[in-house]
C-alpha positions in Angstrom: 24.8 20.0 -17.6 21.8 21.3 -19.9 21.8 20.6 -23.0 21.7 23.7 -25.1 20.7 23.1 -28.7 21.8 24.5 -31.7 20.2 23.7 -35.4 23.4 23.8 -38.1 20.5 22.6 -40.4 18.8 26.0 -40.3 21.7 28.2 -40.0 21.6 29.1 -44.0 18.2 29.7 -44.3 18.2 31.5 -40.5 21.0 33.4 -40.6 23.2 33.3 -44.2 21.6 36.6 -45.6 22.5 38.2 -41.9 25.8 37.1 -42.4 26.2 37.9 -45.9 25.5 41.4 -45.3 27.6 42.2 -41.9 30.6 40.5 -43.8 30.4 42.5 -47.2 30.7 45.9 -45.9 33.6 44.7 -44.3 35.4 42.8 -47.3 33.7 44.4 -50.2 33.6 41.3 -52.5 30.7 39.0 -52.8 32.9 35.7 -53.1 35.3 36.4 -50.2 32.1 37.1 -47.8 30.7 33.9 -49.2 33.9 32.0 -48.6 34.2 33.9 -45.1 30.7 32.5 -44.0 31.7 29.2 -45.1 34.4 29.1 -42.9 32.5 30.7 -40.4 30.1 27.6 -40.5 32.4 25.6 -40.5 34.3 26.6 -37.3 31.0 26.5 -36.0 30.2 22.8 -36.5 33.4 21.6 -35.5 33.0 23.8 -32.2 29.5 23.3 -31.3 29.6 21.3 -28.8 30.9 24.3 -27.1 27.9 26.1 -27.5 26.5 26.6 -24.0 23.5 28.7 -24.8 24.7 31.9 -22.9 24.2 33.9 -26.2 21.3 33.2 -29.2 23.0 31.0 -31.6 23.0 33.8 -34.2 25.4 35.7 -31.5 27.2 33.2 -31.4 28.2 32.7 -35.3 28.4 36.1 -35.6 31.3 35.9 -33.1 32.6 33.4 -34.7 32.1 35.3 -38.0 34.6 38.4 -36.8 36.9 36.6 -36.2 37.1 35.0 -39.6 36.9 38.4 -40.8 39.7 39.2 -38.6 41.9 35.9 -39.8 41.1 37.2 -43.5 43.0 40.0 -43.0 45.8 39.2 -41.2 46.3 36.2 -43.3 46.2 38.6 -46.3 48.9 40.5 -45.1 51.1 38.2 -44.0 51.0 36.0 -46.9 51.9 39.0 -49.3 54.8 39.9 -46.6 53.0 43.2 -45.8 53.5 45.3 -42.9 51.5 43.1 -40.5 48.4 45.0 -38.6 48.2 42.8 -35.0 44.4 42.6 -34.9 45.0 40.2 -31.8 44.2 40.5 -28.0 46.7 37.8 -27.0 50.5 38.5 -27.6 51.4 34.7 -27.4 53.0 34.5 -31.4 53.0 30.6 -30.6 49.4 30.2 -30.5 48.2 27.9 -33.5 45.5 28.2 -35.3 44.3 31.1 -33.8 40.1 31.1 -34.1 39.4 27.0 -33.8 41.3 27.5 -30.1 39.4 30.3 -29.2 36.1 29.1 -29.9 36.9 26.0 -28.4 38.1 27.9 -24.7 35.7 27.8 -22.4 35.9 31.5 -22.0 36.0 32.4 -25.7 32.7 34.2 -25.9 32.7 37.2 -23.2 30.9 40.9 -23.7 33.8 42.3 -23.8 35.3 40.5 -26.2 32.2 41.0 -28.9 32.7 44.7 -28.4 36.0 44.6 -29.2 35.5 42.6 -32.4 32.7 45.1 -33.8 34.6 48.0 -32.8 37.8 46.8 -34.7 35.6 45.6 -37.9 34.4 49.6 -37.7 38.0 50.8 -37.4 39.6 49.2 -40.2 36.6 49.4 -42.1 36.7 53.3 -41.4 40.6 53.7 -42.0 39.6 52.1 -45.7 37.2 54.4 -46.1 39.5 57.2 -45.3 41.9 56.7 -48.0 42.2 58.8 -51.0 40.2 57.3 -54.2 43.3 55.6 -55.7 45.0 54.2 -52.7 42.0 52.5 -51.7 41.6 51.2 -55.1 44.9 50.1 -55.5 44.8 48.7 -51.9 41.4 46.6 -52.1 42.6 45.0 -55.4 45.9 44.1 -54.3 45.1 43.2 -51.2 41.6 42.1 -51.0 40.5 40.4 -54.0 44.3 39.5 -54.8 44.6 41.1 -58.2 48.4 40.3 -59.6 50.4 43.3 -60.5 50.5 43.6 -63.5 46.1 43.0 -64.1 46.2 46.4 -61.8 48.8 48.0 -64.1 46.8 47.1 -67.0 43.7 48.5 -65.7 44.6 51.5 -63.7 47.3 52.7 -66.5 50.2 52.9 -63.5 54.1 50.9 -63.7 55.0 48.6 -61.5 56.9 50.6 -59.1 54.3 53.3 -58.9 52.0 50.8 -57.7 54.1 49.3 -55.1 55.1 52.9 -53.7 51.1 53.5 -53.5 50.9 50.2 -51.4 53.3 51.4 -49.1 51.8 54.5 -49.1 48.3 52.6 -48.3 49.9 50.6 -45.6 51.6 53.4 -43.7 48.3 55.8 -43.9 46.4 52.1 -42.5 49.1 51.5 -39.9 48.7 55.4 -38.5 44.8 55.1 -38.9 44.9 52.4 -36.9 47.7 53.4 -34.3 45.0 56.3 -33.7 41.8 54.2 -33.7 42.1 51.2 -32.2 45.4 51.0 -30.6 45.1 53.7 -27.9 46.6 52.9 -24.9 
């Protein structure tokens, strides 16, 4: 078996400021992207010996990268009990820890796969942009940079319950946006 070779020394200076900018239109905070491609190289390292040089190694953490990305958000929305958006391919609920499996299978990285990660990351990050001023404000700092309720009260002048009816507002406008976008049968 060749031996494909990969260089986690130089990923940083090779590919961080790649990754950096892919990941923050699609989180829209600087220290969740950098947190994102932490964990990004991370899964890489412990995975690499898996790395059979059918892709350049910066395709290859880029996969690896969308579906961080995609493990961001779902683990955002379960952990705040939200309506949960099923961003996977695979409808076994039993599977573990969902991206260190896949990138260890054999057949992780496939074409069509890749597509279907870039294409979701443009769907959701479409169905954010799609959302009226307030909802999306409302949305990204409740959900995405984890702002507690009452710091968004405070700042956007709203009670309590008028900000949770605007999250389920949010959620239900995501949920359609979705159902239309990216889960067409």
């Amino acid at each position: 078996m060749p031996n494909h070779h990969i260089n986690p020394s130089k990923w940083i200076e090779l590919y961080s400021d790649y990754l950096f900018n892919y990941t923050i239109i699609r989180v829209n905070d600087r220290e969740i992207a950098k947190d994102i491609i932490q964990d990004t190289f991370f899964a890489a390292l412990k995975s690499k010996k898996n790395f059979k040089g059918e892709a350049s190694e910066r395709t290859w953490l880029i996969s690896i990268l969308k579906r961080k990305i995609i493990d961001y958000y779902r683990r955002i929305n379960s952990r705040k009990g939200q309506a949960e958006v099923r961003m996977t391919y695979n409808t076994d609920e039993n599977e573990g820890d969902w991206m260190e499996e896949r990138v260890e299978d054999e057949g992780y990285l496939n074409a069509q796969e890749n597509l279907e990660n870039r294409e979701l990351g443009d769907v959701i990050y479409d169905c954010i942009n799609k959302l009226p001023e307030r909802q999306a404000t409302v949305f990204k700092m409740k959900t995405i940079l984890n702002y507690e309720t009452e710091a968004i009260c405070n700042e956007l002048n709203i009670t309590a319950s008028n900000l949770w009816v605007i999250i389920h507002r949010t959620r239900t406008t995501l949920a359609e946006c979705m159902e239309k976008h990216w889960f067409k049968t």
